[in-house]
Structures are given as C-alpha cells and as structure tokens.
C-alpha positions in Angstrom: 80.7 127.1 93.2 83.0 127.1 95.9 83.6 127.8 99.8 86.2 128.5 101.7 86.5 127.1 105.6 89.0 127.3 107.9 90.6 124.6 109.6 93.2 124.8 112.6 96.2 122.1 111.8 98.6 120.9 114.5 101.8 122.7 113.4 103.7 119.0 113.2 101.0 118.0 110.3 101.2 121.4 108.6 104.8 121.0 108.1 104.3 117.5 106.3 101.6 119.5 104.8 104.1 122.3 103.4 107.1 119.4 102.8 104.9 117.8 100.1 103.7 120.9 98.8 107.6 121.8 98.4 108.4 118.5 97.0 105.7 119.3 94.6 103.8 116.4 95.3 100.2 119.4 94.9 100.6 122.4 94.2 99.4 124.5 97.0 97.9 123.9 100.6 94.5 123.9 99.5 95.1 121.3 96.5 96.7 118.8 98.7 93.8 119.3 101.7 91.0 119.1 98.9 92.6 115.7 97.2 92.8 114.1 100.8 89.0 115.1 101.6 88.1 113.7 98.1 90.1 110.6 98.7 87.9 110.6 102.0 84.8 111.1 100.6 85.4 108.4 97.8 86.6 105.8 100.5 83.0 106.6 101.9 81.3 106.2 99.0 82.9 103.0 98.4 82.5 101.6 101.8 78.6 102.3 101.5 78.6 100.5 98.1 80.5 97.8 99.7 77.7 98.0 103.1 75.0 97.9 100.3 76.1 94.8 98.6 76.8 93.0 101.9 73.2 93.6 103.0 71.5 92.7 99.1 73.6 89.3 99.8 72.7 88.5 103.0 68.8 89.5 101.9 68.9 87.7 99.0 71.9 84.8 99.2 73.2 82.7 96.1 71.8 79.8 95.7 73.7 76.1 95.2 72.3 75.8 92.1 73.4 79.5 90.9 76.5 78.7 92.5 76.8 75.7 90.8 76.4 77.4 87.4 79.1 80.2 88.0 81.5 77.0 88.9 80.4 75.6 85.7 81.0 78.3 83.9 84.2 79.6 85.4 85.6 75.9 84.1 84.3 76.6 80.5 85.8 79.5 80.1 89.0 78.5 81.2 88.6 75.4 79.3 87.7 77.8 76.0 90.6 79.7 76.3 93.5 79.4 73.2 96.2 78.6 76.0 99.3 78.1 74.5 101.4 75.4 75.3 104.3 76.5 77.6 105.9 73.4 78.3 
C-alpha cells in the first residue's frame, strides 16, 4: 500500500528537481523524491549496522591471540595462492 504526503520544496531545489526529471535521470517527481528517501533510509540502516558492530567490538574486543590467527591466516592464503610469475 501506499500514501501520498505533501511536501513544500524551495522553488531553487524544485527546479533541479524538474532538470533531472527532464534529463531523464527518474521518470517523474515522485520517482526521483521516493529514490532519495530510499537512499536515505538505507544510509540509516547502514549507519545503525555500522553503530551495532562498533558497540559488539568494543563489548567484546579481538583478542591477540584471535588476532594473531587472522594474521596467520591472511599470510597462508596469500602464500596458497597460484600467483603467476610476472617478472
């Protein structure tokens, strides 16, 4: 389902507004306002993700010994990889 709001633009930004709409960038008003809320709300979403990790980490830090392992590991890998020879 759907609802439509209204919202009061300054006249400068509705002219961008309509100058991407005619350079067919979206097609309509409302498509171009609904992708920039989306791309707002996803920013959002992201940056709570990000807020959520930040606090698991600082609750629950690496430890040398895990960091330790994800060095040692990192190496292998690289070390496993079928390089070929460049030079």
């Amino acid at each position: 389902m759907t609802k439509q709001i209204a919202v009061k633009l300054p006249d400068a930004l509705l002219g961008e507004l309509d100058r991407l709409v005619d350079r067919g960038a979206f097609d309509s008003r409302s498509h171009a306002i609904r992708s920039g809320l989306e791309a707002i709300v996803a920013n959002g979403r992201r940056h709570d993700l990000d807020r959520q990790y930040r606090n698991g980490f600082a609750r629950h830090p690496e430890t040398s010994e895990e960091l330790a392992e994800a060095r040692r590991l990192s190496v292998q890998s690289i070390e496993e990889e079928p390089w070929e020879r460049w030079w």
